[in-house]
C-alpha positions as CSV (number, residue, x, y, z in Angstrom):
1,X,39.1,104.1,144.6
2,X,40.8,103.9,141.0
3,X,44.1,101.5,140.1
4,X,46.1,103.2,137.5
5,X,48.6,101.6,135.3
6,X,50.9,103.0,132.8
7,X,52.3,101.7,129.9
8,X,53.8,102.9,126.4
9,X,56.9,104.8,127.3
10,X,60.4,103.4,126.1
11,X,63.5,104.8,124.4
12,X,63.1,106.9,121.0
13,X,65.2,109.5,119.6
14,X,64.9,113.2,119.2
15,X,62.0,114.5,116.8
16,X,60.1,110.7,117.3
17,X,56.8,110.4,118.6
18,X,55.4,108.1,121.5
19,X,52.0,107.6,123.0
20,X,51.3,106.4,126.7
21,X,48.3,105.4,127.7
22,X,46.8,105.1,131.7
23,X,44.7,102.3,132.0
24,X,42.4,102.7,135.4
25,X,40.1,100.0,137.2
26,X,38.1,100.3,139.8
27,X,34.9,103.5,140.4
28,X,33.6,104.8,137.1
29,X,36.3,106.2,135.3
30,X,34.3,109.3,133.6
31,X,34.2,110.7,137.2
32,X,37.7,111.4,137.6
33,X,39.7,114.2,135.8
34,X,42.8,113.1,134.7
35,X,46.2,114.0,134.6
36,X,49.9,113.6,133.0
37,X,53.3,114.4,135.7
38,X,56.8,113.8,135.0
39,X,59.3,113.3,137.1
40,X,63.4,113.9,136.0
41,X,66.0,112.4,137.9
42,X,66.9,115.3,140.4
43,X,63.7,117.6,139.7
44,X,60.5,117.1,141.1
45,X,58.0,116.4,139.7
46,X,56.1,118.5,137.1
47,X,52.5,119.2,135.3
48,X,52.4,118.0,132.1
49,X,48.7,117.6,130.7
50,X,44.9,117.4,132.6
51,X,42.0,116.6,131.0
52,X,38.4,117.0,132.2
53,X,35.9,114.3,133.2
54,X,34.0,114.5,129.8
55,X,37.0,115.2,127.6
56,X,35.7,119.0,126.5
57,X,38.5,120.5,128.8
58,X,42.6,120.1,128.3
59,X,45.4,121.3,129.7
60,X,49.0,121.5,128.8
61,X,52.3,122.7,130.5
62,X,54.0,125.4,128.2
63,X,57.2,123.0,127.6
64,X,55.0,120.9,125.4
65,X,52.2,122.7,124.1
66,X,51.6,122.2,120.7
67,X,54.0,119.2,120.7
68,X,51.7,117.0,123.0
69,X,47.9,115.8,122.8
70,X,46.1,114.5,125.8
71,X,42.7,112.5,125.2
72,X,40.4,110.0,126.8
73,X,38.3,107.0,125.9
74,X,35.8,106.5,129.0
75,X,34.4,103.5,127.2
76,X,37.9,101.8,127.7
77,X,38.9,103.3,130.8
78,X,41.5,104.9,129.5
79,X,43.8,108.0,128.9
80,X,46.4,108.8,126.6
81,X,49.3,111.0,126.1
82,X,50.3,111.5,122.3
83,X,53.7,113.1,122.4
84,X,55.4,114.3,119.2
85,X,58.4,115.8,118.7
86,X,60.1,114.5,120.9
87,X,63.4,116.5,122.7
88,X,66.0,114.9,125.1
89,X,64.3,117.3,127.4
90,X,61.2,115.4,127.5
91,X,63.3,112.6,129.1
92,X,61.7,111.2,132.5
93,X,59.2,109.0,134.6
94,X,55.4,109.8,133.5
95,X,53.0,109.5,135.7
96,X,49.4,109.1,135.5
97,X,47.2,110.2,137.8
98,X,43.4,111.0,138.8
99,X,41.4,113.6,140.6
100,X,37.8,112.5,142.3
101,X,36.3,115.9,141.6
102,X,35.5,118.2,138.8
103,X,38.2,119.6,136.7
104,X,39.5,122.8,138.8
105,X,42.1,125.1,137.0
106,X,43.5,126.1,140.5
107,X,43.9,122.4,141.4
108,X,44.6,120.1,137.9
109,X,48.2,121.9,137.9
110,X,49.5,120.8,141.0
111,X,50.3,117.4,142.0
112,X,48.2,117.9,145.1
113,X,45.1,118.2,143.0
114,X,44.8,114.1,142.5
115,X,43.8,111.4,144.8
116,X,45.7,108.8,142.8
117,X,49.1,107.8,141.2
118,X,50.2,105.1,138.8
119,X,53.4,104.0,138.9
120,X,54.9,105.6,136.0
121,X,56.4,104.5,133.1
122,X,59.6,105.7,131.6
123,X,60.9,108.0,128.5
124,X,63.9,108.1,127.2
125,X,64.8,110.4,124.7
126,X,68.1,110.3,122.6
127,X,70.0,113.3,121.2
């Protein structure tokens, strides 16, 4: 079992940059592939980003490819979300999460793919 923990998000305005991090305790990180949700108020809840166990493998949902960076240090435990560019769009709860198996295109998209959630953290973005 994995705990996850968020932290990072906050309130920043249109064109900023923010970067969240996941820090997990518990099994050995480097086994789980990793992801990024959001959740709006009123929408449920969306693929952002996915990474693979070792790093070598990303993923990123269209709305903020290019704009967004996910990355992993398994010597700390942690993942990160770099996001740039920031739109009011972009506004929501971010969730980590992880996935006890090998990084699976079919499965890293959906939010039934992972075993386990942190509890979010939140981004506001101002117009």
């Amino acid at each position: 079992q994995v705990q996850l923990v968020e932290s990072g998000g906050g309130l920043v305005q249109a064109g900023g940059s923010l970067r969240l991090s996941c820090a997990a305790s518990g099994r050995t990180f480097s086994s789980y592939s990793m992801g990024w949700f959001r959740q709006a108020p009123g929408k449920e809840r969306e693929f952002v980003a996915a990474i693979s166990r070792s790093g070598r493998s990303t993923d990123y949902a269209d709305s903020v490819k290019g704009r967004f960076t996910i990355s992993r240090d398994n010597a700390k435990n942690t993942v990160y979300l770099q996001m740039n560019s920031l739109k009011p769009e972009d506004t929501a709860v971010y969730y980590c999460a992880a996935a006890d198996r090998p990084y699976v295109r079919g499965l890293i998209f959906r939010a039934t793919g992972y075993d386990y959630w942190g509890q979010g953290t939140q981004v506001t973005v101002s117009s």
